[in-house]
GUMARVEX-786240 format. One record per residue (C-alpha): residue in one letter; x, y negated, z negated. Coordinates in Angstrom, 1 decimal, decimal comma. Each point is the difference from the previous one (the first is absolute). Example, Ala and Ser with C-alpha at 12.3 -4.5 7.8 and 13.67 -1.06 7.14 Angstrom:
2
<atom 'a'; <12,3; 4,5; -7,8>> <atom 's'; <1,4; -3,4; 0,7>> 
//
This chain:
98
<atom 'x'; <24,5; 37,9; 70,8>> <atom 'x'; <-2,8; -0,2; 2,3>> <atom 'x'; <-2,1; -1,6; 2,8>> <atom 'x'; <-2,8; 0,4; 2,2>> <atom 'x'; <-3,8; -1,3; 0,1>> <atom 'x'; <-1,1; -1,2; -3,4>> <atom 'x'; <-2,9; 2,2; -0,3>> <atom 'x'; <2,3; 2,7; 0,4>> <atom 'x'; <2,6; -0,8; -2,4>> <atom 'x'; <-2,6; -0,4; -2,4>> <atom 'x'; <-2,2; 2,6; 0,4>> <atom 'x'; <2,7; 2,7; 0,8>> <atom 'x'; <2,9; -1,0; -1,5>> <atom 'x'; <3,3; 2,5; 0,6>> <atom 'x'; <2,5; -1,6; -1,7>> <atom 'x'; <0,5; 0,8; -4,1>> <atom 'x'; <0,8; -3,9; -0,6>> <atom 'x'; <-3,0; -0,9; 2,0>> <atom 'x'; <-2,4; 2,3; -1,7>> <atom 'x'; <1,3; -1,2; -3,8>> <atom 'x'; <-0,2; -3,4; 0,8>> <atom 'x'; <-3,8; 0,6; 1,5>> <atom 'x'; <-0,6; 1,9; -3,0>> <atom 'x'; <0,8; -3,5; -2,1>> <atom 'x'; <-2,8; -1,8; 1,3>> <atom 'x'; <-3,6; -0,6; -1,1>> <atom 'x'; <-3,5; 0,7; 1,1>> <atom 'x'; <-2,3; -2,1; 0,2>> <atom 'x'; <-2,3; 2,3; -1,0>> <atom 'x'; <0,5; 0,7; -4,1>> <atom 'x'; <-1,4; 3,6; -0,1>> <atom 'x'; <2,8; 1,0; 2,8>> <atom 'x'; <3,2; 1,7; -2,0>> <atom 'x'; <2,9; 0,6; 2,2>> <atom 'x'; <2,7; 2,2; -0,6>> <atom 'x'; <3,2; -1,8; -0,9>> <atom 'x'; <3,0; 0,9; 0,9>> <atom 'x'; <3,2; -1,4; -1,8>> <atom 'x'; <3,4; -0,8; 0,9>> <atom 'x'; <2,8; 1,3; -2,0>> <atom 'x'; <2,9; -0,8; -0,3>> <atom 'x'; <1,6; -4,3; 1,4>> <atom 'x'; <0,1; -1,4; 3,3>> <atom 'x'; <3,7; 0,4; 1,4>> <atom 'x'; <2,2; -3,1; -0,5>> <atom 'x'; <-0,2; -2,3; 2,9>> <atom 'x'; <3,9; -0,9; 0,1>> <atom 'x'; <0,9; 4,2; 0,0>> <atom 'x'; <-2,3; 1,9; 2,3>> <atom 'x'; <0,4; 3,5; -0,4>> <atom 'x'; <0,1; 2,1; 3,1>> <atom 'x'; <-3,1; 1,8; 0,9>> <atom 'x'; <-3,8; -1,1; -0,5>> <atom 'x'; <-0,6; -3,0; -1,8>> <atom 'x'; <-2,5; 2,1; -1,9>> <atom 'x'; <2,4; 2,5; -1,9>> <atom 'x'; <-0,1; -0,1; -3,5>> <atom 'x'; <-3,7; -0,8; 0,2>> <atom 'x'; <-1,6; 2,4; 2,3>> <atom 'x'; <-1,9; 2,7; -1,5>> <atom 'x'; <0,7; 2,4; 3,1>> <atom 'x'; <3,3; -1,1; 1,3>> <atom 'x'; <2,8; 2,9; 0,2>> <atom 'x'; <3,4; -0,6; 0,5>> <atom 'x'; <0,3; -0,4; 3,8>> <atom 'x'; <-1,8; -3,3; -1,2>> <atom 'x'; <3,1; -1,3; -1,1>> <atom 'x'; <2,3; 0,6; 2,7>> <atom 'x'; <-1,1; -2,3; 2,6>> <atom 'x'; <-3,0; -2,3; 0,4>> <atom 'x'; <-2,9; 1,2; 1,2>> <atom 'x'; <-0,9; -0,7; 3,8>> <atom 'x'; <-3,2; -1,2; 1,3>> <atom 'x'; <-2,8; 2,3; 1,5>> <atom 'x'; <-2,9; -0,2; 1,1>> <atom 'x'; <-3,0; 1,8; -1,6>> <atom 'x'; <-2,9; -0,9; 2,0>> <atom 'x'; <-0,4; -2,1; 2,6>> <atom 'x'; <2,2; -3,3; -0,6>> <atom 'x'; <-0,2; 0,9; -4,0>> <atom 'x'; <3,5; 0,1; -1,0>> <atom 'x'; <1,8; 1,5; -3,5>> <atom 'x'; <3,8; 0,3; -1,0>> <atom 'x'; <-0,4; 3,1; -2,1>> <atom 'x'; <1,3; 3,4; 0,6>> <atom 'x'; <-2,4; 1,6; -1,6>> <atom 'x'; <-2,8; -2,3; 0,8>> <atom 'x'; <-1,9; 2,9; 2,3>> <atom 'x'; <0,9; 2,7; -2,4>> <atom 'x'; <-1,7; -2,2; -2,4>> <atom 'x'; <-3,4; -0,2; 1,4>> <atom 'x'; <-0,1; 3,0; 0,9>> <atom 'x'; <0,5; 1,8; -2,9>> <atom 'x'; <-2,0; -1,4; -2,3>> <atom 'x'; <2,6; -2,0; -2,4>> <atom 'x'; <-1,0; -2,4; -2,4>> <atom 'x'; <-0,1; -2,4; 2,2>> <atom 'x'; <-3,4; 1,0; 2,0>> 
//
């Protein structure tokens, strides 16, 4: 769901999967507190792909053009690289997800 340099995937991460799985992990540092962000909903069933992101069902800002087809690859900055539509929208916003 999306690629580029390391530092920037991790640091600025655009796509919702990306940012909930980054919000899983632990500091090293004890005092830090993170704000989680949950997954609803299950994972789509790997023999029956359902049109449309990979992500619907789970996504907390997916609409329905999220379902129709899957989401093409763009570039966000430089060679950073998300398959969201909304993945701009997102940031810029201020969703959940900053």
């Amino acid at each position: 769901v999306e690629r580029g340099p390391t530092s920037d995937v991790l640091t600025r991460p655009r796509h919702p999967y990306t940012r909930a799985l980054l919000s899983a992990t632990l500091s090293p540092d004890p005092d830090e507190h993170k704000l989680h962000v949950p997954l609803r909903g299950d994972a789509p069933n790997p023999l029956a792909i359902p049109p449309g992101c990979p992500f619907v069902g789970r996504c907390p800002i997916e609409i329905a053009a999220c379902s129709a087809a899957p989401p093409p690859s763009h570039t966000v900055a430089g060679t950073h690289e998300v398959a969201c539509i909304r993945a701009d929208e997102a940031i810029t916003t201020g969703s959940q997800f900053q």
